[in-house]
Each structure stands twice: as C-alpha cells, then as structure tokens.
BAKOLBA-504110 format. One record per atom (N, C-alpha, C, O): atom name; x, y, z. Coordinates in pm, 1 decimal. Each point is the difference from the previous one (the first is absolute). Last residue first. Layout:
{CA {X Y Z}}
...
// end
This chain:
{N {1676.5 581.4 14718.3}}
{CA {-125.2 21.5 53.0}}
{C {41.4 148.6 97.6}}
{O {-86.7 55.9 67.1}}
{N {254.0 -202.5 -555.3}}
{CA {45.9 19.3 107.3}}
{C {-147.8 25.7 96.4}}
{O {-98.8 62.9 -37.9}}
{N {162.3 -193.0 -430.0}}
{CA {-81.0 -29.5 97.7}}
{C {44.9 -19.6 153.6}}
{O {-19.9 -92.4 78.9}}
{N {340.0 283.3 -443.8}}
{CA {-126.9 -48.1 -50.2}}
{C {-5.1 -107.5 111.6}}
{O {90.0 -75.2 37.4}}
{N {237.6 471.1 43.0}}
{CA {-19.6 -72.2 7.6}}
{C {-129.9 -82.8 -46.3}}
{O {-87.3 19.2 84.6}}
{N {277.5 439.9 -294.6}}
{CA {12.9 -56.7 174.9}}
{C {-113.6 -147.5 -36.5}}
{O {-90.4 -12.9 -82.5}}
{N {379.2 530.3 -113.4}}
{CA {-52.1 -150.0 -56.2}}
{C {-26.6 -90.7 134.8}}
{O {70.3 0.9 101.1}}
{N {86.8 506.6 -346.3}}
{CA {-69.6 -43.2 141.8}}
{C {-87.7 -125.5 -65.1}}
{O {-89.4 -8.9 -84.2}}
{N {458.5 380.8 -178.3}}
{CA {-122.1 -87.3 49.1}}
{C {-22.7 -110.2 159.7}}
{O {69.4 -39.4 93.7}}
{N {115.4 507.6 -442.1}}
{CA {5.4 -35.4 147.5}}
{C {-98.6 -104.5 -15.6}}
{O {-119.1 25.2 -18.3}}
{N {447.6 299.3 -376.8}}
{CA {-172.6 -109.7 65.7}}
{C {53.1 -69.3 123.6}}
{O {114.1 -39.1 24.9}}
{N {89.1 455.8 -421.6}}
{CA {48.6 -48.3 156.9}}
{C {-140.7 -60.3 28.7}}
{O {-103.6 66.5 1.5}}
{N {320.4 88.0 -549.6}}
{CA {-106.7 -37.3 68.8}}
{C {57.2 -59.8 171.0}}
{O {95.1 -77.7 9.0}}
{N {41.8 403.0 -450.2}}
{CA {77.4 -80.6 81.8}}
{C {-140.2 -17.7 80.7}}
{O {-75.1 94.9 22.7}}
{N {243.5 102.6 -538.0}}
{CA {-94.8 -57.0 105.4}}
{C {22.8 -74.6 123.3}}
{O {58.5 -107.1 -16.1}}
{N {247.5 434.4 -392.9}}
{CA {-91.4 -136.6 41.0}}
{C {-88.0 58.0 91.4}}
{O {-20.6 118.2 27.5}}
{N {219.8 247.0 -230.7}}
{CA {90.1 -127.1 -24.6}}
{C {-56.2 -121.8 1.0}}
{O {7.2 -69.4 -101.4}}
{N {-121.3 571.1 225.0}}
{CA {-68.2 -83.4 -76.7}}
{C {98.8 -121.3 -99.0}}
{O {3.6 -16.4 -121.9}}
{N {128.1 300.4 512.8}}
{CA {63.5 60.9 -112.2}}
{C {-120.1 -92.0 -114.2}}
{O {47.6 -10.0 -113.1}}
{N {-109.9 -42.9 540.7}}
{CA {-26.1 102.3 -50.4}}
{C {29.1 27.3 -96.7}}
{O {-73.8 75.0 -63.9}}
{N {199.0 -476.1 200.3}}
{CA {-145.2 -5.1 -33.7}}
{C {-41.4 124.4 -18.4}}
{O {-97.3 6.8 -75.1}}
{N {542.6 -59.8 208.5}}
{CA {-52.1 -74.0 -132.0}}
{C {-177.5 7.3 -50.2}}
{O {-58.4 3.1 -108.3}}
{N {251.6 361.4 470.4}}
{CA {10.3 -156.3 -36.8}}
{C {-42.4 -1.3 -133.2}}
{O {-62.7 75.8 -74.1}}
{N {-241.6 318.9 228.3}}
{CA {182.9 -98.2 48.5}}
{C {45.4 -87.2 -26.1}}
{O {-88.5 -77.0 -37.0}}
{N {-370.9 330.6 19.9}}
{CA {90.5 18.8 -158.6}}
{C {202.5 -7.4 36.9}}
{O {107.6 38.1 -46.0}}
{N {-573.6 -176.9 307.9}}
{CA {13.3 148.1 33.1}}
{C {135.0 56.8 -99.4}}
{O {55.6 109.0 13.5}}
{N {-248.8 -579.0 0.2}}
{CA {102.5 46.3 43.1}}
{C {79.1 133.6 29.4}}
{O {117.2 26.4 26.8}}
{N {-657.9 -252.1 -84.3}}
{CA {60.9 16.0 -38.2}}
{C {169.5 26.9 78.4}}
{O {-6.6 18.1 121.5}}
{N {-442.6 -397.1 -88.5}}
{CA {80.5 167.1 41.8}}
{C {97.8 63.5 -49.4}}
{O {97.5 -70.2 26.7}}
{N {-549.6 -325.1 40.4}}
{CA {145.1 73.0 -69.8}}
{C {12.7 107.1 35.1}}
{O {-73.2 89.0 43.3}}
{N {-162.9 -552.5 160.2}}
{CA {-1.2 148.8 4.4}}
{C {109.1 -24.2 -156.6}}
{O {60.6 -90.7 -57.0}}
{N {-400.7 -328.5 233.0}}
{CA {76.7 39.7 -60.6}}
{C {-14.9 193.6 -24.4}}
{O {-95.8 63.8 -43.8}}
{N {-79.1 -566.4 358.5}}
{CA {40.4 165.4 -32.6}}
{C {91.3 19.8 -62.1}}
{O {109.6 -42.5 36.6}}
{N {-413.9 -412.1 74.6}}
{CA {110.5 24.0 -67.3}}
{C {-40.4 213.3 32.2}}
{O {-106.3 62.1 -2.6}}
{N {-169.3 -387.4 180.4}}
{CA {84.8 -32.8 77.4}}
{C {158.2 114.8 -70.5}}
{O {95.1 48.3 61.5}}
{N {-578.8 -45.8 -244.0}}
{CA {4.3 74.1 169.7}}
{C {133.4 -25.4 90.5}}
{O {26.6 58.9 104.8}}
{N {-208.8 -292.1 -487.1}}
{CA {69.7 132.2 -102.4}}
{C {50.1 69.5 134.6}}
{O {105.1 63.6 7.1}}
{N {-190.8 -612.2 37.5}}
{CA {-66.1 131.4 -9.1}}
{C {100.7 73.3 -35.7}}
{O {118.4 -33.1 -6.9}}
{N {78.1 -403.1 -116.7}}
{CA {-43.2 69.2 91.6}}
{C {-125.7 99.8 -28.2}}
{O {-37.1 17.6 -116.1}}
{N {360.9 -317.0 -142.7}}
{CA {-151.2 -68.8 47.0}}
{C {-2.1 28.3 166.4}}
{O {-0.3 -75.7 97.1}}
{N {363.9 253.8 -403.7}}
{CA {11.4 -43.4 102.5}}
{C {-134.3 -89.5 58.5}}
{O {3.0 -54.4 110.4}}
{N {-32.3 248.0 -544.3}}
{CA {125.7 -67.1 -27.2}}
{C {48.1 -92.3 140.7}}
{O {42.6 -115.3 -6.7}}
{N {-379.2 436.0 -4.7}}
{CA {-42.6 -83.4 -72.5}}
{C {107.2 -153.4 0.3}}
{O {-18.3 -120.0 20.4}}
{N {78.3 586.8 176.6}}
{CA {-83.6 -76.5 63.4}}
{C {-50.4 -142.3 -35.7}}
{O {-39.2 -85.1 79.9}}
{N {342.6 358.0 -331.4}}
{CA {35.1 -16.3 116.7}}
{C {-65.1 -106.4 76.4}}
{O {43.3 -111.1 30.7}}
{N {-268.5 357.2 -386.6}}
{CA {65.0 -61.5 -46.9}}
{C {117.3 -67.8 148.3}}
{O {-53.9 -108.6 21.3}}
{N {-221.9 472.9 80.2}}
{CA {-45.7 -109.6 -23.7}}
{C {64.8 -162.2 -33.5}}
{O {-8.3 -104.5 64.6}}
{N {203.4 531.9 10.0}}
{CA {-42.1 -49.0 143.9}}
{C {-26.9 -150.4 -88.6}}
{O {67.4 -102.9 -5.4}}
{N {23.3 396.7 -292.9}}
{CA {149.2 -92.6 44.6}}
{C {-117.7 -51.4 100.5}}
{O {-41.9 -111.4 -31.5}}
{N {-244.0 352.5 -133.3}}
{CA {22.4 -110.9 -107.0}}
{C {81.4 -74.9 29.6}}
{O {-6.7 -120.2 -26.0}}
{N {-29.6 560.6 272.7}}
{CA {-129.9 -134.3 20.0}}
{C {-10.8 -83.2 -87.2}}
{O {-105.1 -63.0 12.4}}
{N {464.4 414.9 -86.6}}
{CA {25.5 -89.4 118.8}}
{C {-123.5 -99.2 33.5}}
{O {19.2 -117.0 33.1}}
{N {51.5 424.5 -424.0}}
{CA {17.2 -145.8 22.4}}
{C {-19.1 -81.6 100.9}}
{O {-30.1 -119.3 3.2}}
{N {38.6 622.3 -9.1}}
{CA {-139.2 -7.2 -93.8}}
{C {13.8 -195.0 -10.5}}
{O {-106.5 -61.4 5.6}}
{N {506.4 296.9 218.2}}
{CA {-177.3 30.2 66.1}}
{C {-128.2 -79.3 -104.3}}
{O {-101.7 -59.3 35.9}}
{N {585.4 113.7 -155.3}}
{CA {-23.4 -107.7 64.6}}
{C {-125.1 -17.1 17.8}}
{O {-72.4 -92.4 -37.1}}
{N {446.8 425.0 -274.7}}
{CA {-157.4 2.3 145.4}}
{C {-34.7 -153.5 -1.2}}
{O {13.4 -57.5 -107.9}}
{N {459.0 53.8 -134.2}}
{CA {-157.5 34.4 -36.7}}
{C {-35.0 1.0 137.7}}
{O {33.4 -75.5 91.3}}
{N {351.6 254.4 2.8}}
{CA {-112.3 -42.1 -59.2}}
{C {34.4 -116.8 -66.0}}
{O {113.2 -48.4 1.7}}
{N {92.5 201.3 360.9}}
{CA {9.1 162.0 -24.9}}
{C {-169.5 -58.5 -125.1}}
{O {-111.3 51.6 9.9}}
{N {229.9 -463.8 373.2}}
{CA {19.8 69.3 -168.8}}
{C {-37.3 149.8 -16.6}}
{O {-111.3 26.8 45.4}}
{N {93.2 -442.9 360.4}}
{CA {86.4 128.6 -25.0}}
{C {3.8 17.8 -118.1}}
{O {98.2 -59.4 -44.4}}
{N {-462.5 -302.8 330.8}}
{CA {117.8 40.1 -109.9}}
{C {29.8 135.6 -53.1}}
{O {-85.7 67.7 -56.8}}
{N {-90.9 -381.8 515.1}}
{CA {59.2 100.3 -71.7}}
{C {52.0 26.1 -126.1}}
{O {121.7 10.8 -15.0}}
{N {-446.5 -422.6 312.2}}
{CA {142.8 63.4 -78.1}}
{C {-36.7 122.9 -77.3}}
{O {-89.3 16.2 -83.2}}
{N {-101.8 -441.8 462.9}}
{CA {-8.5 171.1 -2.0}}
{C {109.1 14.0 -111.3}}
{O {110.2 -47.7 27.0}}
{N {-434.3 -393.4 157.2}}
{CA {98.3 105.6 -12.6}}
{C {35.6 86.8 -31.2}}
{O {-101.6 67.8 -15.8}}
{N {-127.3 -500.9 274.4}}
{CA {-26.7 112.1 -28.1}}
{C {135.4 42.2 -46.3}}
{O {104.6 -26.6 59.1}}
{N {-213.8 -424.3 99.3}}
{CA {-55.0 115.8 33.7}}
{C {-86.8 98.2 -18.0}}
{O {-116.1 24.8 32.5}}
{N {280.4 -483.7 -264.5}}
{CA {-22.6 142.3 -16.6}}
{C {-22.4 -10.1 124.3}}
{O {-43.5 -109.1 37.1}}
{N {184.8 -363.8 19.2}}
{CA {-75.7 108.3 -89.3}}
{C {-5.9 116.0 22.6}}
{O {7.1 27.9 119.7}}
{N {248.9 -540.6 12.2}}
{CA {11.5 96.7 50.5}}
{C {-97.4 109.4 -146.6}}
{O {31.4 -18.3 -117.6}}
{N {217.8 -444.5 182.5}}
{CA {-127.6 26.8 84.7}}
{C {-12.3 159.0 11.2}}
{O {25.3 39.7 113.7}}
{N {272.8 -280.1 -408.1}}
{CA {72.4 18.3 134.3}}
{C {-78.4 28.0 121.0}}
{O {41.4 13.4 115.1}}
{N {-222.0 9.7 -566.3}}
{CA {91.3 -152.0 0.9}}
{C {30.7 -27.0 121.9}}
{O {-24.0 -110.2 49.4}}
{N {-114.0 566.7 -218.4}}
{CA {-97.2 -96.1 114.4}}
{C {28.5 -115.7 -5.8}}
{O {-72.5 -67.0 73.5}}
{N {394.4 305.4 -302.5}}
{CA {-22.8 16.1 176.4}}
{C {-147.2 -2.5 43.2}}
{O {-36.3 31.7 113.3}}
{N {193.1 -191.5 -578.1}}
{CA {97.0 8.9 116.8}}
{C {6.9 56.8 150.1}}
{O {69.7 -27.7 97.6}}
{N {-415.5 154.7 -459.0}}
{CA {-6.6 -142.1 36.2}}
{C {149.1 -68.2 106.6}}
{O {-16.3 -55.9 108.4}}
{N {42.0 513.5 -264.4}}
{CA {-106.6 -38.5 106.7}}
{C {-56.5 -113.3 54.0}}
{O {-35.0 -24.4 115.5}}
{N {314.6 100.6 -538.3}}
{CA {125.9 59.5 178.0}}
{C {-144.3 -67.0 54.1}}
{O {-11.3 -122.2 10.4}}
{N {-110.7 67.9 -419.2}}
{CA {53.7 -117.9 65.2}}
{C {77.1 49.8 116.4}}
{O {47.0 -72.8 87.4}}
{N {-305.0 428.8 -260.9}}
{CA {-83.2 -113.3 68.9}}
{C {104.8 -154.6 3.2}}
{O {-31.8 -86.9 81.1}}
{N {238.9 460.9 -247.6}}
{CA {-53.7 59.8 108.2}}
{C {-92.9 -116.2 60.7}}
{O {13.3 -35.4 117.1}}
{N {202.7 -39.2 -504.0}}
{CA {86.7 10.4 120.2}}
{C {-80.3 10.1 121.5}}
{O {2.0 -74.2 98.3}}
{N {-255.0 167.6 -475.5}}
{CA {-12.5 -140.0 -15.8}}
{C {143.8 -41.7 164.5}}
{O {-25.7 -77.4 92.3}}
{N {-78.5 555.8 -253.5}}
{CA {-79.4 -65.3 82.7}}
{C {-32.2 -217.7 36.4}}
{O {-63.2 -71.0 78.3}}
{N {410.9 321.5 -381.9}}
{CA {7.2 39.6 128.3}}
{C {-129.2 -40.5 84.0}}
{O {19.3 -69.9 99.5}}
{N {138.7 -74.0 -571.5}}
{CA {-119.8 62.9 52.9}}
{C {33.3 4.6 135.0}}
{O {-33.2 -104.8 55.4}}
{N {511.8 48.7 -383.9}}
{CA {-128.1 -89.1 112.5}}
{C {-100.8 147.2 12.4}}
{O {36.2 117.7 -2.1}}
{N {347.8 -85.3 -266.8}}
{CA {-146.0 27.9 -82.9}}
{C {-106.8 -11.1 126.8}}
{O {-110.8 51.0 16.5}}
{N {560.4 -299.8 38.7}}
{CA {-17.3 67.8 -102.5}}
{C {-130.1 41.7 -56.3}}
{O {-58.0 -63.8 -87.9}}
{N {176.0 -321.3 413.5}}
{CA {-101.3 162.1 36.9}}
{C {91.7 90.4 -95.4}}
{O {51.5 80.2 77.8}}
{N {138.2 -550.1 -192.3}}
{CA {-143.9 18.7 0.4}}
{C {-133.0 95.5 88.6}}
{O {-122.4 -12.1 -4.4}}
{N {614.0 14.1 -79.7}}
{CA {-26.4 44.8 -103.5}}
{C {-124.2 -9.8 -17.3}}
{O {-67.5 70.9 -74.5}}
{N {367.7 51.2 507.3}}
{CA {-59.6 -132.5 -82.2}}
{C {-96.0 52.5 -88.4}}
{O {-76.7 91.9 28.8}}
{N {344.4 170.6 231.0}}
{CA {74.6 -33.0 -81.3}}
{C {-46.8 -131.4 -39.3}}
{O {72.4 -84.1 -53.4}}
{N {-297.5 331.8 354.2}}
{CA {18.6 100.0 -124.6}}
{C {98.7 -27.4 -90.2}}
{O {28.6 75.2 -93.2}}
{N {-297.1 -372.4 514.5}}
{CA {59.5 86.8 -57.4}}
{C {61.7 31.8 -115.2}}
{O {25.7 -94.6 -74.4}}
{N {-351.5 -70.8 405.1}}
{CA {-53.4 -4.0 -109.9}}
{C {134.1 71.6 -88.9}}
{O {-24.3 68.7 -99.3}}
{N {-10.1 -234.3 588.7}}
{CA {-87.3 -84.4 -81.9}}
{C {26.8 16.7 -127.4}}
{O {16.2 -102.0 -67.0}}
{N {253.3 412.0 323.1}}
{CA {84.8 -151.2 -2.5}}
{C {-141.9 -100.7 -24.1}}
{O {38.0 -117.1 -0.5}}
{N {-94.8 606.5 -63.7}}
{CA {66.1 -73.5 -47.4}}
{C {69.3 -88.7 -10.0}}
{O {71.4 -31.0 -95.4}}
{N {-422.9 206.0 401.4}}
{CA {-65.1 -44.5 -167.3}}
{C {122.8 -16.9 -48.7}}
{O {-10.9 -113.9 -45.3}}
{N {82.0 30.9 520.2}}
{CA {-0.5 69.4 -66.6}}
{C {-100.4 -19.7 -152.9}}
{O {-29.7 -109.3 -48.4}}
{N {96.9 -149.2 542.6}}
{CA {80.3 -14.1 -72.8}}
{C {-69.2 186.8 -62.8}}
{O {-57.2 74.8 79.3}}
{N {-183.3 -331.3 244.8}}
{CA {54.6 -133.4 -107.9}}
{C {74.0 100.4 -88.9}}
{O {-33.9 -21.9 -116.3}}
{N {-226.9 142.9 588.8}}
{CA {157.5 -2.4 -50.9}}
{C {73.4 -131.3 -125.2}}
{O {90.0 -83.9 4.5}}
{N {-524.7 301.4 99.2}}
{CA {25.3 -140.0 31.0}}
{C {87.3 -48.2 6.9}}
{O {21.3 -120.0 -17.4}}
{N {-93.7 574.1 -51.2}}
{CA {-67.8 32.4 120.7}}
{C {5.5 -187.0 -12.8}}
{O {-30.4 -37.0 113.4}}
{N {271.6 163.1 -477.8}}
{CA {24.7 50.3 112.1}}
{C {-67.6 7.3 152.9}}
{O {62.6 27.1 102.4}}
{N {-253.1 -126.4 -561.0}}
{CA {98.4 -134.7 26.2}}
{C {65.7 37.8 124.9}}
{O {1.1 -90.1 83.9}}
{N {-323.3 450.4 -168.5}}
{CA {-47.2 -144.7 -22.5}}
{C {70.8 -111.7 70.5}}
{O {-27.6 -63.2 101.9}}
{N {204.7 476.1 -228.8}}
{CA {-55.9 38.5 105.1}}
{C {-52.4 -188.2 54.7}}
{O {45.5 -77.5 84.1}}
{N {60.2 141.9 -581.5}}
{CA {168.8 4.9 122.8}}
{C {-79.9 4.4 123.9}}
{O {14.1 -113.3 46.2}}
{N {-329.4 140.2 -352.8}}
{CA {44.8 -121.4 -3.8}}
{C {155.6 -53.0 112.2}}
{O {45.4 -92.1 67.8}}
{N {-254.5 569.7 -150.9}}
{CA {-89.0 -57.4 64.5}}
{C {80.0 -169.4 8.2}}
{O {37.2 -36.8 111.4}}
{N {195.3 319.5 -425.4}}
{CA {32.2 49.9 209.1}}
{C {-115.8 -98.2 75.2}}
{O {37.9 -67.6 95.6}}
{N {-64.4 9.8 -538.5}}
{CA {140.2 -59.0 33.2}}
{C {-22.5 27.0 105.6}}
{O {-16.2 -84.5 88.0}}
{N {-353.9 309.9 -267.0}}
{CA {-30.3 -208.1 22.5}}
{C {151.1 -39.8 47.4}}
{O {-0.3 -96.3 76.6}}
{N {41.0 556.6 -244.1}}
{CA {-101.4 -35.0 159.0}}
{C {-40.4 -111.7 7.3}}
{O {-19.3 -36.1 116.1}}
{N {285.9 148.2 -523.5}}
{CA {66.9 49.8 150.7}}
{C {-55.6 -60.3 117.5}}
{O {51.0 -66.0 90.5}}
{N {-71.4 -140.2 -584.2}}
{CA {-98.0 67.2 59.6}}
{C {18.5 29.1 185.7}}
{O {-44.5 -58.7 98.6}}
{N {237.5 -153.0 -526.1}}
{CA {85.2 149.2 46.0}}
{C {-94.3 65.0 92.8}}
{O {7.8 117.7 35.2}}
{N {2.6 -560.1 -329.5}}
{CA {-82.1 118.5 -1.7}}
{C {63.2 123.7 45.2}}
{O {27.5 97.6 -69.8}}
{N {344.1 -396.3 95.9}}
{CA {-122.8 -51.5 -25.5}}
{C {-90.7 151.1 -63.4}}
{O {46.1 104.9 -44.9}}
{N {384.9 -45.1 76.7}}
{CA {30.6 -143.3 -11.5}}
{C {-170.8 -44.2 -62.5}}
{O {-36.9 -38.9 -110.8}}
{N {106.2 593.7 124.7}}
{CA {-9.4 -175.1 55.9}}
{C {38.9 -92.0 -68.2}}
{O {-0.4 3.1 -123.1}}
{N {-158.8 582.3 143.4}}
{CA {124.8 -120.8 -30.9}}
{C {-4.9 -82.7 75.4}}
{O {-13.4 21.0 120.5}}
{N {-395.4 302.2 -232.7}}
{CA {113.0 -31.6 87.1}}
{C {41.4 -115.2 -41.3}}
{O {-60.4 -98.2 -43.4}}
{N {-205.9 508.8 -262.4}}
{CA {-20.1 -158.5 87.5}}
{C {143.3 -4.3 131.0}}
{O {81.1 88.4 27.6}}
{N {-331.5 341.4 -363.4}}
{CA {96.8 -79.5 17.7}}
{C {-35.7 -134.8 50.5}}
{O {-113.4 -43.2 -21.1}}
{N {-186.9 387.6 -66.4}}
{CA {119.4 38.6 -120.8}}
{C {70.5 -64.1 40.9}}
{O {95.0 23.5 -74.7}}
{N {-600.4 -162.4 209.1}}
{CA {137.0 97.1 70.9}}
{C {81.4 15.8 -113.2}}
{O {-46.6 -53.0 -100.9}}
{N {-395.4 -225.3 324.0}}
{CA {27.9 35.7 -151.0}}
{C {108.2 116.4 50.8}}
{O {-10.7 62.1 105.7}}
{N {-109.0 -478.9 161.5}}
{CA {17.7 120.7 12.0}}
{C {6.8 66.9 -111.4}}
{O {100.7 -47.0 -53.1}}
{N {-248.8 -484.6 252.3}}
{CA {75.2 72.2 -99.4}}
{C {-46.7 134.1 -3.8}}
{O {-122.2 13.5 -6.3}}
{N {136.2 -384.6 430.8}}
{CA {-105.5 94.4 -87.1}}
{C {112.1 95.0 -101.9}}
{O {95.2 68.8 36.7}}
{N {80.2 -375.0 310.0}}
{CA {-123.4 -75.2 -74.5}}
{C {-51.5 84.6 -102.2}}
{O {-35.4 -49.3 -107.1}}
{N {271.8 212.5 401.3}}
{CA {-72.9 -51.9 82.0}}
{C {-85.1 -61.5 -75.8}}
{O {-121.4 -11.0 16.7}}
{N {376.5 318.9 -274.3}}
{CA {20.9 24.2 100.7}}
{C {-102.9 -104.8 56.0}}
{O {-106.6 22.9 -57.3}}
{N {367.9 92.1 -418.8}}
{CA {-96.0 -57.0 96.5}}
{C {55.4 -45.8 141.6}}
{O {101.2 -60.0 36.1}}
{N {-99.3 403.6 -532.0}}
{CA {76.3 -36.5 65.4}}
{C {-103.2 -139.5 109.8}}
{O {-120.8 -16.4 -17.3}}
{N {203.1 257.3 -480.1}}
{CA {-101.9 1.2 82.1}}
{C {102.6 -67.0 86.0}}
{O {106.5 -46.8 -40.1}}
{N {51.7 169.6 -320.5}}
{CA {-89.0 46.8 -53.5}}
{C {-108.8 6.1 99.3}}
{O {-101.4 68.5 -13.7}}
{N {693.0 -32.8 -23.5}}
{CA {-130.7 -104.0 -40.4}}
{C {-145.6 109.4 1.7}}
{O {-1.5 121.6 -18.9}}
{N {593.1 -108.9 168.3}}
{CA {-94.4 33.9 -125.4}}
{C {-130.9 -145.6 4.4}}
{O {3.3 -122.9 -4.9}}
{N {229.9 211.5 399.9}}
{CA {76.9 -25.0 -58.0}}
{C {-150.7 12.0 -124.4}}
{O {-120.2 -22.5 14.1}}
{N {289.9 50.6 582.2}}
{CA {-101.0 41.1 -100.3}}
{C {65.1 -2.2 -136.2}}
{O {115.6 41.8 4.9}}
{N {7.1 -265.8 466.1}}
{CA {11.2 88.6 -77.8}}
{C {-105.1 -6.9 -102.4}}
{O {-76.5 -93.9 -21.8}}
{N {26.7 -127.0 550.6}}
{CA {52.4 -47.9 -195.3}}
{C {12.5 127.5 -17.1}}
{O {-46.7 75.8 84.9}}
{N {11.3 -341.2 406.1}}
{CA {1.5 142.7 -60.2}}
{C {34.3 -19.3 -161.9}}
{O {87.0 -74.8 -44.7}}
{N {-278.2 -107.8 628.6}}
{CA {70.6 -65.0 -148.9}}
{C {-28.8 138.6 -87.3}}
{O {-82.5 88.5 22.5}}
{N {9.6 -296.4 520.0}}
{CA {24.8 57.5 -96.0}}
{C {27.1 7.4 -139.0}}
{O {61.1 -99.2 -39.8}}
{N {-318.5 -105.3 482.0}}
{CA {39.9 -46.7 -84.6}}
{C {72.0 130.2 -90.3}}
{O {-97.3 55.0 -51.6}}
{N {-29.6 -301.8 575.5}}
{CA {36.2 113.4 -73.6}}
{C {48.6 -53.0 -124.2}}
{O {75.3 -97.0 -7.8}}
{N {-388.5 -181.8 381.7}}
{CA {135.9 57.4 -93.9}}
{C {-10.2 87.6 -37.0}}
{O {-114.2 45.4 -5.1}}
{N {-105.6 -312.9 453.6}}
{CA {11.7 126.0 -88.4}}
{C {85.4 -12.0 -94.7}}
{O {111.3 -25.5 45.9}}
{N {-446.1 -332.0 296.2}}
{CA {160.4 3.1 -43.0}}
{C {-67.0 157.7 -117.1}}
{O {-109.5 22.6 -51.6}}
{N {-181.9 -332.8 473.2}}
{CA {48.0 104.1 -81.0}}
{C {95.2 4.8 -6.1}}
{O {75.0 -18.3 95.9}}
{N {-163.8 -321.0 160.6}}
{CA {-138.8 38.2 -70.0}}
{C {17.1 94.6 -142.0}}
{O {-43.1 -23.4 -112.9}}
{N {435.0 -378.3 321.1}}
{CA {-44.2 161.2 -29.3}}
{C {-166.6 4.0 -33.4}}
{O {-56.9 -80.3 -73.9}}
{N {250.4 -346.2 313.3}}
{CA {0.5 63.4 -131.1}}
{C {-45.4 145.0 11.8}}
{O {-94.5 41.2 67.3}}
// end
C-alpha cells in the first residue's frame, strides 16, 4: 500500500450579484457572491477534488453533482467532510495542504486565519497542516478581468498508522 498519495484540485465560479461571498467556510462581506449549483464555495471544491483525487475516488462532481436537486444550495463544507470521510474509509489522513486562490479581489489577507481555521476544524486537523495563499491575476484572464475566482490545492494524504 502506498504511504503517501497527492491530488490536485482545481475549481473556478463566476461572480454574480450578491452581498457576501464564501470562501473556506468563512462568509466574506463583498458586492457580489459566486455562482453555484451549491454554495459556490471555490476553495472547499478544489480542496475536496484534491482530496477524492489523491484516493483516486473520482471527482466532487461524480459524488455530489450539479444536476441533483439535493446539493442545490449544498453547505460545501458538509461535501467536504463526507469527501474526507471517503478517504480515511480507504485508510488514509491529511497530511497537509496547500491552496492558491487567484482573485484581482476581495483581499483575502485579512480572512485567511479564519479559512485556515475553519478548514482545520472541518478536517479534525491542526491549523499547521492547512495553507492557504492568494494572489492576484496581475489583471489577465478571467480572473483579471474580475470575472470569478479560481482556486489550485495540493494535498498530501498518507497512510493512517503507517509504521
């Protein structure tokens, strides 16, 4: 058996009239929101894709997908912990992980130790395992043109009670 397995998770929403947005669990006060099936919450999808990917069980949209009427609205973090329960099912826990999220805006900076947290909480991990950057798109792309949000997470998952 593998000690260590990696996924990559990507995922990207548009931006669409609202009032706050949410990122990692944590609600953003903002002039808009992001478009979704579910919450819309970019960085729990890429993290959850990374997730099912490093156990190779598939995608967040062949568990939860966008043409079933019951993740309409879905709390993304509620995905996020049944993805995870699916891969320590398979024996296997956090690492560690890393995600990027690309937005021209909202600034990020002032949230990010609330996403860590919240993250941490959700994964019944330390805050020390999860990193969360932003960055902007230097005003290219969709994401420059302040269109959406596009979140890139790296996780690192490895074997429970591997000696």
């Amino acid at each position: 058996m593998d000690t260590f397995r990696i996924g990559f998770g990507y995922d990207v929403h548009r931006f669409t009239e609202g009032e706050a947005l949410l990122m990692g669990g944590v609600k953003i006060p903002f002039h808009q929101k992001l478009e979704g099936h579910s919450d819309a919450d970019v960085l729990l999808h890429a993290i959850t894709d990374g997730l099912l990917g490093a156990a190779a069980l598939g995608d967040i949209g062949s568990h939860f997908p966008d043409t079933d009427p019951a993740y309409k609205d879905a709390d993304s973090r509620v995905l996020l912990r049944k993805s995870y329960q699916l891969v320590k099912e398979k024996g296997y826990e956090l690492g560690n992980l890393d995600a990027t999220i690309i937005a021209e805006r909202p600034k990020f900076r002032p949230y990010i130790d609330s996403m860590r947290s919240s993250l941490a909480e959700n994964l019944d991990c330390d805050a020390d395992r999860v990193s969360i950057k932003a960055t902007t798109n230097e005003r290219m792309g969709f994401a420059g043109r302040q269109e959406g949000i596009a979140v890139h997470a790296v996780v690192l998952i490895k074997r429970i009670n591997e000696a």
